[in-house]
C-alpha positions in Angstrom: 15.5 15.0 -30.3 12.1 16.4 -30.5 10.0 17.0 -27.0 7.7 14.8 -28.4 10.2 12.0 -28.4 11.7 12.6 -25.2 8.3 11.9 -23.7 7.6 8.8 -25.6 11.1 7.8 -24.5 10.6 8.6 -20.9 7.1 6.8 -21.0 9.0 3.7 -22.6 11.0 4.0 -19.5 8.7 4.2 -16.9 6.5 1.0 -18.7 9.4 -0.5 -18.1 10.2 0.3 -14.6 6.4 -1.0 -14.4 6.7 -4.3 -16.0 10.0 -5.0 -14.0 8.6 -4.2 -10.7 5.4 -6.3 -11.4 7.7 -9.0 -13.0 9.7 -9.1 -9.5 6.2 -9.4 -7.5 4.6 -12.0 -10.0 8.1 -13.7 -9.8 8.5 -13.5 -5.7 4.6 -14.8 -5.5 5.1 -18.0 -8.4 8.4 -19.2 -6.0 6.3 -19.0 -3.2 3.1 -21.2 -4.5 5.8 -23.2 -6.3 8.0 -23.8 -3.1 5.4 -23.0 -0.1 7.8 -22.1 3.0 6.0 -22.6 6.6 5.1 -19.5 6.9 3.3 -18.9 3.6 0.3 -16.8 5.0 2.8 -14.5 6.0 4.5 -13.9 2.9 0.7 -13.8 1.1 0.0 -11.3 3.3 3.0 -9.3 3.1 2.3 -9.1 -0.5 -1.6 -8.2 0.1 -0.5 -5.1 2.2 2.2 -4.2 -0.4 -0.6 -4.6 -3.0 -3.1 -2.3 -1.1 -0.5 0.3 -0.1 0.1 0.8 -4.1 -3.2 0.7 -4.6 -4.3 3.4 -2.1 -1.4 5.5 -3.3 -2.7 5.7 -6.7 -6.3 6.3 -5.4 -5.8 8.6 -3.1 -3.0 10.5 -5.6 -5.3 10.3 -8.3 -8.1 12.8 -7.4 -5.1 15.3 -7.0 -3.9 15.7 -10.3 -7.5 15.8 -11.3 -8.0 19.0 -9.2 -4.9 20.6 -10.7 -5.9 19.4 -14.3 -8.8 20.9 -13.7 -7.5 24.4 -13.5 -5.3 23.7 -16.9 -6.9 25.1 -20.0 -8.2 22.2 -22.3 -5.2 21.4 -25.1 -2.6 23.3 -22.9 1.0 21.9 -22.2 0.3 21.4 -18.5 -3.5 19.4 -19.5 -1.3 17.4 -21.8 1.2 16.5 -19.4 -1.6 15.8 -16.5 -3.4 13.5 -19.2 -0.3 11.2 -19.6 0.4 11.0 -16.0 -3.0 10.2 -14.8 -3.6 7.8 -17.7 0.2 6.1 -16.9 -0.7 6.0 -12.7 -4.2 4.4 -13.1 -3.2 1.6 -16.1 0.3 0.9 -14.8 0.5 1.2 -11.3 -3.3 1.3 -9.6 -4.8 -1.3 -12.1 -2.0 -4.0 -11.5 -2.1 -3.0 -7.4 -5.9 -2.6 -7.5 -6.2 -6.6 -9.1 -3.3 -8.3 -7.2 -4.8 -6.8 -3.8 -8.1 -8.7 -4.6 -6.5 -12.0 -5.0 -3.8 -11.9 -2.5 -7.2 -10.6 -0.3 -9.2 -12.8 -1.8 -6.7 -16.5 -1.2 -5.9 -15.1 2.6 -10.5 -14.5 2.8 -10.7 -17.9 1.8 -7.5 -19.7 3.2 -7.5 -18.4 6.8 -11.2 -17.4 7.8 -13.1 -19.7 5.3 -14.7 -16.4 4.5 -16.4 -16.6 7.8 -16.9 -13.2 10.1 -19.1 -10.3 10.1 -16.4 -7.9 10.1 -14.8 -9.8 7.0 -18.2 -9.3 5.1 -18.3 -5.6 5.9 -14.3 -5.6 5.0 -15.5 -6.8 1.7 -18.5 -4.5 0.8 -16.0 -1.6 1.5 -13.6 -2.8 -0.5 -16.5 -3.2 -3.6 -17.3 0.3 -2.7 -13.4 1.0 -2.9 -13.4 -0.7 -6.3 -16.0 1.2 -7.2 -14.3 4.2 -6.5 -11.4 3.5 -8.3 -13.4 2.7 -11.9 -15.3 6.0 -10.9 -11.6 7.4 -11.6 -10.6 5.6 -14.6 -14.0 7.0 -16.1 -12.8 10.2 -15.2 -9.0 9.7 -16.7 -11.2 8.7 -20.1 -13.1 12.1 -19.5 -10.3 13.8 -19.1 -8.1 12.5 -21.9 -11.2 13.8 -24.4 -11.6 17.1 -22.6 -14.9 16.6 -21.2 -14.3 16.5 -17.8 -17.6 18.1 -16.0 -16.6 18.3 -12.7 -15.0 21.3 -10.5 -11.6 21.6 -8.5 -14.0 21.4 -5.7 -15.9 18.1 -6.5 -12.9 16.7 -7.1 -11.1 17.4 -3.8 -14.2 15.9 -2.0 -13.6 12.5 -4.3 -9.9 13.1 -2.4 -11.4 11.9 1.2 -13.8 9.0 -0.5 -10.6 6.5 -0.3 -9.2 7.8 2.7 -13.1 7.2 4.5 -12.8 3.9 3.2 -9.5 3.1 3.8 -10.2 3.7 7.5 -13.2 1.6 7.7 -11.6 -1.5 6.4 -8.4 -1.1 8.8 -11.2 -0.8 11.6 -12.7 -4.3 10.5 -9.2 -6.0 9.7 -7.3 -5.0 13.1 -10.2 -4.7 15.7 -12.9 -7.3 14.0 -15.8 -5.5 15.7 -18.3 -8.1 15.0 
């Protein structure tokens, strides 16, 4: 079996482990709109902070393999290898997290505060500007994949503490709900 192969092979694999794991959330989150237990809110937002964890791994991994890509010569065997595993991070794992955190966010905004509260507006705008960010990125996998990324080790590693700053300002507004 040609190397070429084996990696198609091993990125069947890990679409796979994808789908399954999505398929188990969509599945877990259908029996619970279908059959609503008491506690509902709890299980919505169990699945919101499972949602945003993914999500925030991927962003905050993300950045990381672009700083070491950046060091790989263009059309090397280490910039070809970084090219599938940013492109198979953001499409298959931070895409999926990044839209199921908005709507599990989104239902719980609506359901439990009425989208009502200061702090729940400001949790919002940071989580556009978080959104944001993360597009920022896919632009970047594009760039990357065509070998025109424009951007230094450097830039990149500052990029690195965007979604960390963020992250931190919209656990401030969640837990303390300063306003």
């Amino acid at each position: 079996m040609s190397e070429k192969q084996t990696g198609e092979r091993a990125g069947r694999r890990a679409r796979l482990r994808a789908a399954v794991a999505l398929g188990v959330f969509a599945l877990l989150a259908a029996v619970l709109i279908a059959f609503p237990p008491d506690d509902l809110y709890l299980w919505i937002k169990a699945l919101h902070i499972i949602a945003v964890m993914s999500w925030m791994a991927g962003l905050l991994y993300l950045p990381r393999l672009f700083v070491y890509h950046t060091d790989a010569p263009a059309g090397s065997a280490q910039s070809e290898t970084f090219k599938v595993m940013e492109k198979r991070l953001y499409r298959t794992i931070m895409q999926p997290a990044m839209g199921l955190s908005w709507l599990l966010g989104l239902y719980l905004a609506w359901s439990v505060y009425g989208f009502q509260g200061g702090w729940l507006h400001a949790k919002l705008a940071f989580v556009v500007l978080l959104t944001g960010v993360h597009h920022f990125y896919g632009s970047a996998v594009k760039a990357f994949a065509e070998d025109k990324n424009t951007r230094s080790g450097r830039q990149w590693r500052f990029w690195n503490e965007a979604p960390a700053l963020l992250m931190i300002l919209i656990v401030i507004m969640v837990v303390v709900k300063p306003f």
